[in-house]
PDB file of N, CA, C and O in Angstrom:
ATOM      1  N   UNK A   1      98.972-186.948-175.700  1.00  0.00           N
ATOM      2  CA  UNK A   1      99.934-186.760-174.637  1.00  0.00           C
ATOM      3  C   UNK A   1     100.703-188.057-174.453  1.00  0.00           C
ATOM      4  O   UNK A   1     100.093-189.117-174.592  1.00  0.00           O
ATOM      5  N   UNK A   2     101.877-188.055-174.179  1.00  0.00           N
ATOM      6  CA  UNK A   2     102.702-189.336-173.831  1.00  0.00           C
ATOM      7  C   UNK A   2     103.409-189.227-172.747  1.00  0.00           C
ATOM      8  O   UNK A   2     104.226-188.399-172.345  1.00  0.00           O
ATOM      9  N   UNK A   3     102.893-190.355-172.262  1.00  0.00           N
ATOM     10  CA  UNK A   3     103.285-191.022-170.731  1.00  0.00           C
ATOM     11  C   UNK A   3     104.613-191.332-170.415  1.00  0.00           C
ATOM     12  O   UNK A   3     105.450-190.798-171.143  1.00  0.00           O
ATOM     13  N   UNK A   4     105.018-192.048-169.529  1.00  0.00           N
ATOM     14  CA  UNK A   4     106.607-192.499-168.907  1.00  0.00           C
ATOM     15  C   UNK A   4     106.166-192.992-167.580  1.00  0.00           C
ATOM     16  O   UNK A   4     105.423-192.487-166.738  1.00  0.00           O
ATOM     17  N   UNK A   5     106.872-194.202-167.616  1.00  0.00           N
ATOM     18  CA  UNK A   5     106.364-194.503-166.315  1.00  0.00           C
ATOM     19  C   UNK A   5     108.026-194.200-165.185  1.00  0.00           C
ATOM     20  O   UNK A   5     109.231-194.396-165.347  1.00  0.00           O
ATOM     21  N   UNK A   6     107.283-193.727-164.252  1.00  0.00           N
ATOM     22  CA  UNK A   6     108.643-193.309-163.211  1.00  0.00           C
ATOM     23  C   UNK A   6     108.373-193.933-161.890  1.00  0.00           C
ATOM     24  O   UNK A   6     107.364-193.553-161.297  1.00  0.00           O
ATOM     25  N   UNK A   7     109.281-195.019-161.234  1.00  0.00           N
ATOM     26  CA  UNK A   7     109.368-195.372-160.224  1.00  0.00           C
ATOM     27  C   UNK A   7     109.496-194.959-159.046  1.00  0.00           C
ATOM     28  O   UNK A   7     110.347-194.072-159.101  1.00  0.00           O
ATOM     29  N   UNK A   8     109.019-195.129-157.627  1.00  0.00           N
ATOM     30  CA  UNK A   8     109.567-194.120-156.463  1.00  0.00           C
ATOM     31  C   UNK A   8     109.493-194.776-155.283  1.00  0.00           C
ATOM     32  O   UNK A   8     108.437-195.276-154.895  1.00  0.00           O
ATOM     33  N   UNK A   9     110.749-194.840-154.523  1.00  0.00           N
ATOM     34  CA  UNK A   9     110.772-195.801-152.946  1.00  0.00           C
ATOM     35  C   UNK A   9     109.939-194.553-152.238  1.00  0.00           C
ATOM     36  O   UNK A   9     110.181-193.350-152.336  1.00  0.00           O
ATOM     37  N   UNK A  10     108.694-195.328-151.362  1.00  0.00           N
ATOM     38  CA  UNK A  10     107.734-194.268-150.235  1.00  0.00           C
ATOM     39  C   UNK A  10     108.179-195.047-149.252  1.00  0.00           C
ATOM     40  O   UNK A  10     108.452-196.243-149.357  1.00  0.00           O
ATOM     41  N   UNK A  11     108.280-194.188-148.013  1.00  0.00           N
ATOM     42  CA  UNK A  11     107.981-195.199-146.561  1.00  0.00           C
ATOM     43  C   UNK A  11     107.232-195.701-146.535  1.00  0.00           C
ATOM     44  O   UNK A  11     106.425-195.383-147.409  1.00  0.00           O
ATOM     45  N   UNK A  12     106.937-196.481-145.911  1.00  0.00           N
ATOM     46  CA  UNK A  12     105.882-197.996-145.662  1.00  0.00           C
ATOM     47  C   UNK A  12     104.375-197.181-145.298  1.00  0.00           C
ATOM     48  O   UNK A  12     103.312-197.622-145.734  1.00  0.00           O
ATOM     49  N   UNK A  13     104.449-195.934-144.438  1.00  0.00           N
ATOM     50  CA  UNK A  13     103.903-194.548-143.975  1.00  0.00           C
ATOM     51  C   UNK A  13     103.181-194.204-145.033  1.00  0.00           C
ATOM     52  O   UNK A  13     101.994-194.474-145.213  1.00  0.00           O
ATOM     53  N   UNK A  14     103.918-193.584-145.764  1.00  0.00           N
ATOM     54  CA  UNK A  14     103.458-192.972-147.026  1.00  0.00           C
ATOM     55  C   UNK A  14     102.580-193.784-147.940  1.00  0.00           C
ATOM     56  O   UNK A  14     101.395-193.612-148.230  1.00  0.00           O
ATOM     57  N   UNK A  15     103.619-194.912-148.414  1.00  0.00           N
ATOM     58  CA  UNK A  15     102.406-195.763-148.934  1.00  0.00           C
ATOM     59  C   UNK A  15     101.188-195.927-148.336  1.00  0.00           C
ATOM     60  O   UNK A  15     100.200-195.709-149.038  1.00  0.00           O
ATOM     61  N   UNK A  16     101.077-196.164-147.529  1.00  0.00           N
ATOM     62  CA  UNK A  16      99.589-197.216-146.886  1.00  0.00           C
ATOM     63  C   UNK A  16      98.689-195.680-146.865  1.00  0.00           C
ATOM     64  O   UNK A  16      97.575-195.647-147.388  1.00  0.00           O
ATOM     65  N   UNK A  17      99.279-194.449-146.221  1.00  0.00           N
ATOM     66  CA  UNK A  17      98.770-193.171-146.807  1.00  0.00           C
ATOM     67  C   UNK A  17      98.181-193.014-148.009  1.00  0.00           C
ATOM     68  O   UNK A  17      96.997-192.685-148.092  1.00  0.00           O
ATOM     69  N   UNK A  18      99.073-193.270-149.241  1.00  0.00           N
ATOM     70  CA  UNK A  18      98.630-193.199-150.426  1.00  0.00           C
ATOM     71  C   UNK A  18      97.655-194.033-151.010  1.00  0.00           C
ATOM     72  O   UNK A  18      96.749-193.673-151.762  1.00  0.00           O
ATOM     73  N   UNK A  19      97.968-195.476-150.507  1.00  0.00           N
ATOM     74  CA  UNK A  19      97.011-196.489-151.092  1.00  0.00           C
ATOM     75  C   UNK A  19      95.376-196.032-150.187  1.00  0.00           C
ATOM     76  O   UNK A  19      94.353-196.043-150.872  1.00  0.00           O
ATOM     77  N   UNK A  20      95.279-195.691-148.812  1.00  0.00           N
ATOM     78  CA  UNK A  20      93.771-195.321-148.823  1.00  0.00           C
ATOM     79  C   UNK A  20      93.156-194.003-149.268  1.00  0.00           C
ATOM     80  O   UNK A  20      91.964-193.772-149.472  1.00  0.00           O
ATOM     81  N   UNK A  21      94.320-193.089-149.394  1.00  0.00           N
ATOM     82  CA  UNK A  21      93.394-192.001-150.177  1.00  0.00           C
ATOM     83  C   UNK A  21      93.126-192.360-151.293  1.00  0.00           C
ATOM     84  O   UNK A  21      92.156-191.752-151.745  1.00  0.00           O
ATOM     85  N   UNK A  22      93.671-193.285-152.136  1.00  0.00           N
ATOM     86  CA  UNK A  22      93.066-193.722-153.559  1.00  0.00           C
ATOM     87  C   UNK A  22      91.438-194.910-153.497  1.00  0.00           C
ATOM     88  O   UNK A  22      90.473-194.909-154.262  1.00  0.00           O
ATOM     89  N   UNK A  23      91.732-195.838-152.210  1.00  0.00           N
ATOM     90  CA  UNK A  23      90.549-196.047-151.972  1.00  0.00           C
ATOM     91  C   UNK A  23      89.407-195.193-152.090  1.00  0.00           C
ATOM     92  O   UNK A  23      88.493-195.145-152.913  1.00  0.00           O
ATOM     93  N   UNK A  24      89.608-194.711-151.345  1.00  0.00           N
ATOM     94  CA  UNK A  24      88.649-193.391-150.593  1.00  0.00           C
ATOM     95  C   UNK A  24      88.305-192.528-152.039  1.00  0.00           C
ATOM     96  O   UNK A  24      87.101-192.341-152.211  1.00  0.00           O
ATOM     97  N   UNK A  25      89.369-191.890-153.272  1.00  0.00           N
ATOM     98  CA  UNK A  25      88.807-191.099-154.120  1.00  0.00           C
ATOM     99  C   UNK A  25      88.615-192.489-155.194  1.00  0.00           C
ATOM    100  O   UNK A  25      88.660-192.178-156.384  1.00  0.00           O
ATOM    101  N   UNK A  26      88.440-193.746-154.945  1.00  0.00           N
ATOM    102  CA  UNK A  26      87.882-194.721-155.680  1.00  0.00           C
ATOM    103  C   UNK A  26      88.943-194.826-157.165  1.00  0.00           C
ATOM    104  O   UNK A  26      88.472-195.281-158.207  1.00  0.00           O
ATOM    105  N   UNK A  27      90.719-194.238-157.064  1.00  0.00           N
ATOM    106  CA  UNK A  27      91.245-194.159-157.765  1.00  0.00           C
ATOM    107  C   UNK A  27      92.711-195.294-157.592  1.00  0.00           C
ATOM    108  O   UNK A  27      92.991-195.859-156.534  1.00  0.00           O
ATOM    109  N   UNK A  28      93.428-195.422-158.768  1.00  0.00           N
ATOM    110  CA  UNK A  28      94.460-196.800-158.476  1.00  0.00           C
ATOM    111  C   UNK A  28      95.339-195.780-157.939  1.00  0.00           C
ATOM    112  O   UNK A  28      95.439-194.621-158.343  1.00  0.00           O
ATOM    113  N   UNK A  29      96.023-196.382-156.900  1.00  0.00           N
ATOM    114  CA  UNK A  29      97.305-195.656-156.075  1.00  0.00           C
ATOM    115  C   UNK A  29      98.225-194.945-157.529  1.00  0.00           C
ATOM    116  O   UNK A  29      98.119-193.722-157.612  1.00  0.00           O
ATOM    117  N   UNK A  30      98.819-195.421-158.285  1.00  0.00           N
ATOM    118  CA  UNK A  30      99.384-194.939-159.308  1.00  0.00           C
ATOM    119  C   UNK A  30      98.804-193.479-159.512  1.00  0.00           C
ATOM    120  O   UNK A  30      99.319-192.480-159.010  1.00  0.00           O
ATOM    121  N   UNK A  31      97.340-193.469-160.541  1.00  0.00           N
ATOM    122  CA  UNK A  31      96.481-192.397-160.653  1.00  0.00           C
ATOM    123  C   UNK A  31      96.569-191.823-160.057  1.00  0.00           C
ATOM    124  O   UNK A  31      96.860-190.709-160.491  1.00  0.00           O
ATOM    125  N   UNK A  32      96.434-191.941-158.620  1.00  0.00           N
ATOM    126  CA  UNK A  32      96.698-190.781-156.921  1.00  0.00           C
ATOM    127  C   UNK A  32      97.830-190.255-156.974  1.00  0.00           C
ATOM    128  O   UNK A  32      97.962-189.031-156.953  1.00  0.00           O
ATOM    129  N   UNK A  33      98.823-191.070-157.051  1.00  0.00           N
ATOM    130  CA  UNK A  33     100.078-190.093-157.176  1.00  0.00           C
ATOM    131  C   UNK A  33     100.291-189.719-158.157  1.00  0.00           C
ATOM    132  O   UNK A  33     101.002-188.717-158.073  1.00  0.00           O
ATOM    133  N   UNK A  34     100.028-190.011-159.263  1.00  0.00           N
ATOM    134  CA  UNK A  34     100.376-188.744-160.297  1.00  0.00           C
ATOM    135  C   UNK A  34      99.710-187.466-159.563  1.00  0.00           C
ATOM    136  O   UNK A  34     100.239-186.505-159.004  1.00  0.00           O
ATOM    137  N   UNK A  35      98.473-187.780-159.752  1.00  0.00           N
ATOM    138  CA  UNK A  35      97.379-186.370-159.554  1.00  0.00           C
ATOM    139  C   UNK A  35      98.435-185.895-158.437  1.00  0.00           C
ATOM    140  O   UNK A  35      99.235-185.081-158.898  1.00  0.00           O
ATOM    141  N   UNK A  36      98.647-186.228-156.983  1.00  0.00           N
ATOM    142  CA  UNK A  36      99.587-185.368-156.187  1.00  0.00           C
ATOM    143  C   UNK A  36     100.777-185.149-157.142  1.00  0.00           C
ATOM    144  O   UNK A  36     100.694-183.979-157.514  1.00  0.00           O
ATOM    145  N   UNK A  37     101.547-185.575-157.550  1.00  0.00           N
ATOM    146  CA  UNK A  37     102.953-184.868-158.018  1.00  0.00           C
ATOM    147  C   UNK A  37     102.515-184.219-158.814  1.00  0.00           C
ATOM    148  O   UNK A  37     103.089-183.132-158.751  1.00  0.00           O
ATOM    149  N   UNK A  38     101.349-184.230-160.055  1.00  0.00           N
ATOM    150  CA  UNK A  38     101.062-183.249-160.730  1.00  0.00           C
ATOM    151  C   UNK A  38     101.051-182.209-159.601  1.00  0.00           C
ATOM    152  O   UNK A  38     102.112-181.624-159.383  1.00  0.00           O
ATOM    153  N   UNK A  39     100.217-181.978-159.025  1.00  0.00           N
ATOM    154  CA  UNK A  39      99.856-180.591-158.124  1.00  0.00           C
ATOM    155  C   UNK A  39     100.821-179.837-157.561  1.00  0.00           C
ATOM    156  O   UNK A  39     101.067-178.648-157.768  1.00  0.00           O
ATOM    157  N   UNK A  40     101.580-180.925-156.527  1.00  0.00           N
ATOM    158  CA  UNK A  40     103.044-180.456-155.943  1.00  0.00           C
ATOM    159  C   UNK A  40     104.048-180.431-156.758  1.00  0.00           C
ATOM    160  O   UNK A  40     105.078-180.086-156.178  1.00  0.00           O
ATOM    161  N   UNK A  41     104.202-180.684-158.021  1.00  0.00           N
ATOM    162  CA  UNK A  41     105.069-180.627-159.012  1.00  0.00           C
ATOM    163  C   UNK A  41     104.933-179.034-159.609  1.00  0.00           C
ATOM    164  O   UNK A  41     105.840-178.205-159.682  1.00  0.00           O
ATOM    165  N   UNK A  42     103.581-178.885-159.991  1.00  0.00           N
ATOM    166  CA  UNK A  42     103.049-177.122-160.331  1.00  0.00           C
ATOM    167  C   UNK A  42     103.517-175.943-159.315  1.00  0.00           C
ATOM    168  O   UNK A  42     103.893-174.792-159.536  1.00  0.00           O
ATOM    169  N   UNK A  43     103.331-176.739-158.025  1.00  0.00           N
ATOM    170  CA  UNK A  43     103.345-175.622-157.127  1.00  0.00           C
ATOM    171  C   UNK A  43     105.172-174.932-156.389  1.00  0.00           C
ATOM    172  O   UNK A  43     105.616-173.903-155.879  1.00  0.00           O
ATOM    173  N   UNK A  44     105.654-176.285-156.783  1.00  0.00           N
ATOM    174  CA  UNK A  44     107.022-176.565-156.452  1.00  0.00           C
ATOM    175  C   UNK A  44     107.633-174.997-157.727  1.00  0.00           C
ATOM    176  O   UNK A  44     107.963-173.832-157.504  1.00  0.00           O
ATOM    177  N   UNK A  45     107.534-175.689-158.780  1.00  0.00           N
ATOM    178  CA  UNK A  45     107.650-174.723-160.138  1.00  0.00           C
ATOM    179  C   UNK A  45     107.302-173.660-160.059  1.00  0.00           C
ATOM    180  O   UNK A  45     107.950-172.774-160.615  1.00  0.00           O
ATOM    181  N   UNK A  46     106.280-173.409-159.417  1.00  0.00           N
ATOM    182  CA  UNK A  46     105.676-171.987-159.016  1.00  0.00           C
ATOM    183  C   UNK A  46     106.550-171.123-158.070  1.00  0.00           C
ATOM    184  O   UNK A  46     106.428-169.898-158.097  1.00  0.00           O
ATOM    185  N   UNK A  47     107.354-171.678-157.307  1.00  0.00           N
ATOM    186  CA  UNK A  47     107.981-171.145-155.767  1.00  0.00           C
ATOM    187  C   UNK A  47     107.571-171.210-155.121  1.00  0.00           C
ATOM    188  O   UNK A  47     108.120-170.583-154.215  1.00  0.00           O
ATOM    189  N   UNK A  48     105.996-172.054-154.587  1.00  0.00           N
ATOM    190  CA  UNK A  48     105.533-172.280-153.690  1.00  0.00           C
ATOM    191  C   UNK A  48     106.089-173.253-152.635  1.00  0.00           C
ATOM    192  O   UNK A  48     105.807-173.279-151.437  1.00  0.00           O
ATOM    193  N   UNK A  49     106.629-173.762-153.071  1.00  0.00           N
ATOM    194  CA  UNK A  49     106.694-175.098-152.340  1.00  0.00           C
ATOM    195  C   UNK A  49     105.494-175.939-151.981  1.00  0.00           C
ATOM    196  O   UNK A  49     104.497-175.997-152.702  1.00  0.00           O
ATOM    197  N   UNK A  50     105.632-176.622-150.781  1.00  0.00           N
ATOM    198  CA  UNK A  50     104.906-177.700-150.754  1.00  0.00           C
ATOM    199  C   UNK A  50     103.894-177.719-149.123  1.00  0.00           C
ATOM    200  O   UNK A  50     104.130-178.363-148.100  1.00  0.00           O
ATOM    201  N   UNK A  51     103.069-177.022-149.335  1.00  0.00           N
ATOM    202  CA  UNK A  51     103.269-176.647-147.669  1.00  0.00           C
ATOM    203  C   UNK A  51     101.457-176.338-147.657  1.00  0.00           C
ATOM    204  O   UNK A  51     100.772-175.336-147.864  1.00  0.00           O
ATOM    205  N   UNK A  52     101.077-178.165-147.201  1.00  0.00           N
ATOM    206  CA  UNK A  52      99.367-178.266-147.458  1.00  0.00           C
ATOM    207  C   UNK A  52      98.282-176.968-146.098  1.00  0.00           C
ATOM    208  O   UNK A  52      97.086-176.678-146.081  1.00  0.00           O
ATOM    209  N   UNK A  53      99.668-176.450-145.007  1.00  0.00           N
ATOM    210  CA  UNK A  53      98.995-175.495-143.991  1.00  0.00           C
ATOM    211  C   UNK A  53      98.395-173.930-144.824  1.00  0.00           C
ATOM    212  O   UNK A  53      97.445-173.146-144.825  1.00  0.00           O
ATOM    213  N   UNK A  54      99.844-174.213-145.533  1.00  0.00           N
ATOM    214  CA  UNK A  54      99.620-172.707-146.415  1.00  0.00           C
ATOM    215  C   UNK A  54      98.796-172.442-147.553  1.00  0.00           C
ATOM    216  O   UNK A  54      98.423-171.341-147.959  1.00  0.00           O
ATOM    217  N   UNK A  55      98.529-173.691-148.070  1.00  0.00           N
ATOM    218  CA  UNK A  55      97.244-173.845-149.192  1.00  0.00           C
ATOM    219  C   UNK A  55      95.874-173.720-148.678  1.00  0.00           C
ATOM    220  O   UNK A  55      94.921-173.138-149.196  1.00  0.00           O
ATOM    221  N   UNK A  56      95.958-174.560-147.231  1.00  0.00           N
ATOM    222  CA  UNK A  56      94.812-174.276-147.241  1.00  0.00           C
ATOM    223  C   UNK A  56      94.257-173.218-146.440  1.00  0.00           C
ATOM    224  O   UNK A  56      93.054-173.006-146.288  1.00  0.00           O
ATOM    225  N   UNK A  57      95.621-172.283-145.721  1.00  0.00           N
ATOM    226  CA  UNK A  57      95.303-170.942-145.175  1.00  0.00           C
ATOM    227  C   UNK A  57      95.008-169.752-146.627  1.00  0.00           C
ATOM    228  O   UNK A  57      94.830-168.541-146.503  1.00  0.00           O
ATOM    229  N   UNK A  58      95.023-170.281-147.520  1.00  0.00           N
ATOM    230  CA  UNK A  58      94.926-169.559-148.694  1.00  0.00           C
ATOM    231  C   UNK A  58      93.716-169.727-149.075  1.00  0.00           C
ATOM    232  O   UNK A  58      93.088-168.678-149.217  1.00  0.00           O
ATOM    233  N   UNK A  59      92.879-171.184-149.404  1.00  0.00           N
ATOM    234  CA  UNK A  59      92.063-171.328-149.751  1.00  0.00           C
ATOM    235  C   UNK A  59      90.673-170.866-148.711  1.00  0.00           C
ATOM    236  O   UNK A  59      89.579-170.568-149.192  1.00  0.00           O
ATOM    237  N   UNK A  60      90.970-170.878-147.201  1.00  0.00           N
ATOM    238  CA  UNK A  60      90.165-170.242-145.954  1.00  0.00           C
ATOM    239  C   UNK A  60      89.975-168.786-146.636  1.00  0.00           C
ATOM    240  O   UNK A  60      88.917-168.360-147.100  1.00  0.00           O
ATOM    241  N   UNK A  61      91.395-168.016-146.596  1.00  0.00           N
ATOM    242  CA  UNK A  61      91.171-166.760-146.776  1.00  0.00           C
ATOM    243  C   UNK A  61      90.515-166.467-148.165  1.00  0.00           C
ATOM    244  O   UNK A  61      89.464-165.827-148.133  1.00  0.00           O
ATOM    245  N   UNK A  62      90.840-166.725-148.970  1.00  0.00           N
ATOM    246  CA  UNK A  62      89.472-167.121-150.576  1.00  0.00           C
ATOM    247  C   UNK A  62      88.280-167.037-149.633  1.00  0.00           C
ATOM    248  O   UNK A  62      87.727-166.017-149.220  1.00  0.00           O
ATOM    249  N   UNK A  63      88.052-168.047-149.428  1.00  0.00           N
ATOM    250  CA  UNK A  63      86.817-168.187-148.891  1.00  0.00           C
ATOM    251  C   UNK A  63      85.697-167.305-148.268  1.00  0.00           C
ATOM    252  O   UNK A  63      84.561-167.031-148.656  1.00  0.00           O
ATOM    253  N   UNK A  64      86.612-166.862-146.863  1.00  0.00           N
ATOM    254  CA  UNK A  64      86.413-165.631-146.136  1.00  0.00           C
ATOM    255  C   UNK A  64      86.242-164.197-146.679  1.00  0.00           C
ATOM    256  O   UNK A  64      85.455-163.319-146.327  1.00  0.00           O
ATOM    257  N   UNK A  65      87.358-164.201-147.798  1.00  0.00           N
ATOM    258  CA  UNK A  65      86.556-162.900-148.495  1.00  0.00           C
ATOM    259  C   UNK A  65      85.565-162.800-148.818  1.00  0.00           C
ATOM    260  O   UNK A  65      84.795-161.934-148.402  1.00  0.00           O
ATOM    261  N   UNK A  66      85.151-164.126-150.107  1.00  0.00           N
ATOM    262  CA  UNK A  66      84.049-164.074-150.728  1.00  0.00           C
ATOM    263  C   UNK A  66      83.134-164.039-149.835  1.00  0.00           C
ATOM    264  O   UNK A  66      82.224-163.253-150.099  1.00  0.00           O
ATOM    265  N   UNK A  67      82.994-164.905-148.363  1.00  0.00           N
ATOM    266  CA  UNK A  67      81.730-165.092-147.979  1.00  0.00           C
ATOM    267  C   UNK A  67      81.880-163.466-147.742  1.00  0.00           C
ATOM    268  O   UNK A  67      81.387-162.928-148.733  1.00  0.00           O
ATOM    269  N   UNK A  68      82.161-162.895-147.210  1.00  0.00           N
ATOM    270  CA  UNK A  68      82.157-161.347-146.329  1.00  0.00           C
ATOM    271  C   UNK A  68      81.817-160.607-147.476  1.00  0.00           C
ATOM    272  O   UNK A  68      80.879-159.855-147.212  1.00  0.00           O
ATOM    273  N   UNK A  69      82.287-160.491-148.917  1.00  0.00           N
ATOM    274  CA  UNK A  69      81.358-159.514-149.950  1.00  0.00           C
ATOM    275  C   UNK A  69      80.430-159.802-150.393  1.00  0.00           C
ATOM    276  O   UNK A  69      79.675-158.987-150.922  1.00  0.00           O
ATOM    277  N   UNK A  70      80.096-161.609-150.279  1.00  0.00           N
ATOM    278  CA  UNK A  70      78.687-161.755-150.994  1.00  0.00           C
ATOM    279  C   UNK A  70      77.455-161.415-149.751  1.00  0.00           C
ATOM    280  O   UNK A  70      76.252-161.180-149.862  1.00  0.00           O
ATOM    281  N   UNK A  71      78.487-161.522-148.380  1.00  0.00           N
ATOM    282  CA  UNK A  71      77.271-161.052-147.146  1.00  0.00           C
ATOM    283  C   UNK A  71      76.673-159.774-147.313  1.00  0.00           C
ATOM    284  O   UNK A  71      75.470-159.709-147.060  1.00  0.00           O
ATOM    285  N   UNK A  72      77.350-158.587-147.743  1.00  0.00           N
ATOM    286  CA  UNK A  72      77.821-157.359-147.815  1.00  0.00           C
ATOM    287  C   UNK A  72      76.795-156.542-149.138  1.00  0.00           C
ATOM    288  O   UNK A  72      76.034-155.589-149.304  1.00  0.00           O
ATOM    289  N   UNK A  73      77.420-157.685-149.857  1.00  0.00           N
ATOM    290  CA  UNK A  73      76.751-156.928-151.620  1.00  0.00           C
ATOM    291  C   UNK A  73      75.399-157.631-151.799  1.00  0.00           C
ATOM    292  O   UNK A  73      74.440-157.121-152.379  1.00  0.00           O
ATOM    293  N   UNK A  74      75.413-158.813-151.262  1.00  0.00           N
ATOM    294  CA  UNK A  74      73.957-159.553-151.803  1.00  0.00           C
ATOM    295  C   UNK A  74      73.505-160.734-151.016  1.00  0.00           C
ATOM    296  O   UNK A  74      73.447-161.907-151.384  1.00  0.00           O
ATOM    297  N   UNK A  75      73.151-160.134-149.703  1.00  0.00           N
ATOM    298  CA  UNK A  75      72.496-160.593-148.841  1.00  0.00           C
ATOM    299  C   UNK A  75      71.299-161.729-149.052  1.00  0.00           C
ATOM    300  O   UNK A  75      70.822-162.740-148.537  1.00  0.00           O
ATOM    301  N   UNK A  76      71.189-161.022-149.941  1.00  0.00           N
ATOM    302  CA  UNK A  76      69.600-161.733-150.599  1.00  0.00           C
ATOM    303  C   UNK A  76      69.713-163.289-150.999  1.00  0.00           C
ATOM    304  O   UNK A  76      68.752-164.058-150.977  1.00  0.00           O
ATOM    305  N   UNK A  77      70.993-163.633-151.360  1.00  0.00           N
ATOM    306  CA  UNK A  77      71.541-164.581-152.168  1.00  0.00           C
ATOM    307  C   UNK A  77      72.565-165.334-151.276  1.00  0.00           C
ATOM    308  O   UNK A  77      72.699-166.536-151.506  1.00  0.00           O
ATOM    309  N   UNK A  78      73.269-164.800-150.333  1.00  0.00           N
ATOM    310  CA  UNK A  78      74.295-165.011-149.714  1.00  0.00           C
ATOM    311  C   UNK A  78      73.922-166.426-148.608  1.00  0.00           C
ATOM    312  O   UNK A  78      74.771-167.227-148.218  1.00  0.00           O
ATOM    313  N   UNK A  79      72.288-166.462-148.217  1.00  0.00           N
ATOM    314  CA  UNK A  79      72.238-167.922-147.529  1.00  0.00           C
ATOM    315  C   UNK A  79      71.947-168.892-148.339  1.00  0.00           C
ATOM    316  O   UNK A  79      72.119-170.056-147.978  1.00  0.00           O
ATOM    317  N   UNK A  80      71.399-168.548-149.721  1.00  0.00           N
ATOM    318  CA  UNK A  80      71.266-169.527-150.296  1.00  0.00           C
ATOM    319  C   UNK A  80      72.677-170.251-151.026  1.00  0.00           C
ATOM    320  O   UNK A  80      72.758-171.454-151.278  1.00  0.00           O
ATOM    321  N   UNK A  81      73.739-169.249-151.296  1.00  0.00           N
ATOM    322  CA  UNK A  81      75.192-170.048-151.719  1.00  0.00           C
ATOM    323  C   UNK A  81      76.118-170.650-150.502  1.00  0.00           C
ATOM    324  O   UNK A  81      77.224-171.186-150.562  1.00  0.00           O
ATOM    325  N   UNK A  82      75.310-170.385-149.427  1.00  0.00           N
ATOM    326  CA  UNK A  82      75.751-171.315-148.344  1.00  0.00           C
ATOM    327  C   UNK A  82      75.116-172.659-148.079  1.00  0.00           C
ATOM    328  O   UNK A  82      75.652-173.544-147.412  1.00  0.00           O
ATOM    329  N   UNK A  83      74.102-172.729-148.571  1.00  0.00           N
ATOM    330  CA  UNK A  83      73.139-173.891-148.250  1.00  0.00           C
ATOM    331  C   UNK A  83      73.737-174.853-150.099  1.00  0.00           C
ATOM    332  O   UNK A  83      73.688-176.069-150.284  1.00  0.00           O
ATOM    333  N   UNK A  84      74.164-173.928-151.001  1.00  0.00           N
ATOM    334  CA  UNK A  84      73.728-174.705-152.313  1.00  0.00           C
ATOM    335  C   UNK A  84      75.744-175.858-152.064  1.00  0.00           C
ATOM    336  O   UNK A  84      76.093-176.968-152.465  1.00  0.00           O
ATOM    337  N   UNK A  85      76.529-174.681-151.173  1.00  0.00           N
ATOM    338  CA  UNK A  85      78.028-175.144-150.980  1.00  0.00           C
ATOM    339  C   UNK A  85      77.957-176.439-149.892  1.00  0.00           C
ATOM    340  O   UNK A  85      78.982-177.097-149.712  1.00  0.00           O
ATOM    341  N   UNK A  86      76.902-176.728-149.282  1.00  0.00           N
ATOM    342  CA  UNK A  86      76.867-178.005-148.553  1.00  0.00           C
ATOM    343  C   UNK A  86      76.518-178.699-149.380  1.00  0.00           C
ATOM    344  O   UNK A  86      77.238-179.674-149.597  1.00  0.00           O
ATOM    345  N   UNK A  87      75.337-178.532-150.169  1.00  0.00           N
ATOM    346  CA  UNK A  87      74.845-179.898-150.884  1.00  0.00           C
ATOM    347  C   UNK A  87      75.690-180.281-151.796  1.00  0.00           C
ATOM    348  O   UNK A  87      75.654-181.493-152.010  1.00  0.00           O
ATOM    349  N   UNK A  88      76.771-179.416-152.685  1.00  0.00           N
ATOM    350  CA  UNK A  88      77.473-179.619-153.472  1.00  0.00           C
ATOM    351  C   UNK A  88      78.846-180.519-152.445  1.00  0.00           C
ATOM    352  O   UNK A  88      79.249-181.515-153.047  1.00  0.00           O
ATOM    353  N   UNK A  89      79.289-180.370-151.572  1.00  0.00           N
ATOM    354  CA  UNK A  89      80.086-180.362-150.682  1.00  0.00           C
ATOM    355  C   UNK A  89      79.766-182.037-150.644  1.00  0.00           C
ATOM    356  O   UNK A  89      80.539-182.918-151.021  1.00  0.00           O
ATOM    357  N   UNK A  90      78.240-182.238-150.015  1.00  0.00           N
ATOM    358  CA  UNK A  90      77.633-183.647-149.624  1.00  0.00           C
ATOM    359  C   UNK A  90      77.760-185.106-151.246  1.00  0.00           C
ATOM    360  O   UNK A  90      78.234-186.230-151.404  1.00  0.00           O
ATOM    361  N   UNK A  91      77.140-184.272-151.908  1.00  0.00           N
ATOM    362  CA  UNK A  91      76.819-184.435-153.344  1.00  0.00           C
ATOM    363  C   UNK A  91      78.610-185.240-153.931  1.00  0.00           C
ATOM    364  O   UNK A  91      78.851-186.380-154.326  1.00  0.00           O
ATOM    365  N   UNK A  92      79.437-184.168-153.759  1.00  0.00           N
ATOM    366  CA  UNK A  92      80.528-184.858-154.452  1.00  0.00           C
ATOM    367  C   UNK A  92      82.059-185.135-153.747  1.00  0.00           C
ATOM    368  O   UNK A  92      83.160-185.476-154.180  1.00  0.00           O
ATOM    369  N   UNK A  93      81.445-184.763-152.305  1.00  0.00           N
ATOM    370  CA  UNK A  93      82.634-185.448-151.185  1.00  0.00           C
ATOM    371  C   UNK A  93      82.210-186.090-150.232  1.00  0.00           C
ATOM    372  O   UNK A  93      82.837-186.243-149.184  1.00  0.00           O
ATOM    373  N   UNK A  94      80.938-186.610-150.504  1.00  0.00           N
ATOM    374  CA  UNK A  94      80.036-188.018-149.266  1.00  0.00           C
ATOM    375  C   UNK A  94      79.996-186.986-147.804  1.00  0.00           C
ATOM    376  O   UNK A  94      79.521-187.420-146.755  1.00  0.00           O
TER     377      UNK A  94
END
């Protein structure tokens, strides 16, 4: 794959935004924003736009289904993929 490097003026806001979420995912601010413009770049392309309320009212409702058919179909199993989604949760988001 080949790279390009592309420059970009952020508000002072944005930056200091950007530079601690890269702290925080232990990544160089650069790396961080690619990974975001990759994402919002896909989603933009998609017709989505850019709109982190609506992703993650999407990703809730994901959610909410699954929990409600795995409550439904397989009870049996259904507290234990709640208990295994914290530790994974703890495990690889502190």
């Amino acid at each position: 794959m080949k790279y390009r490097t592309v420059s970009a003026h952020l508000s002072a806001g944005v930056a200091d935004d950007l530079i601690a979420v890269a702290q925080t995912l232990g990544m160089s601010p650069s790396r961080t924003a690619a990974l975001a413009i990759v994402w919002g770049l896909s989603l933009v392309k998609a017709g989505q736009g850019v709109n982190s309320t609506r992703i993650v009212g999407h990703i809730e409702y994901i959610h909410a289904a699954l929990d409600l058919l795995m409550e439904r179909e397989h009870p049996d199993i259904h507290a234990k993929l709640v208990d295994l989604a914290v530790d994974r949760l703890e495990r690889h988001h502190g």
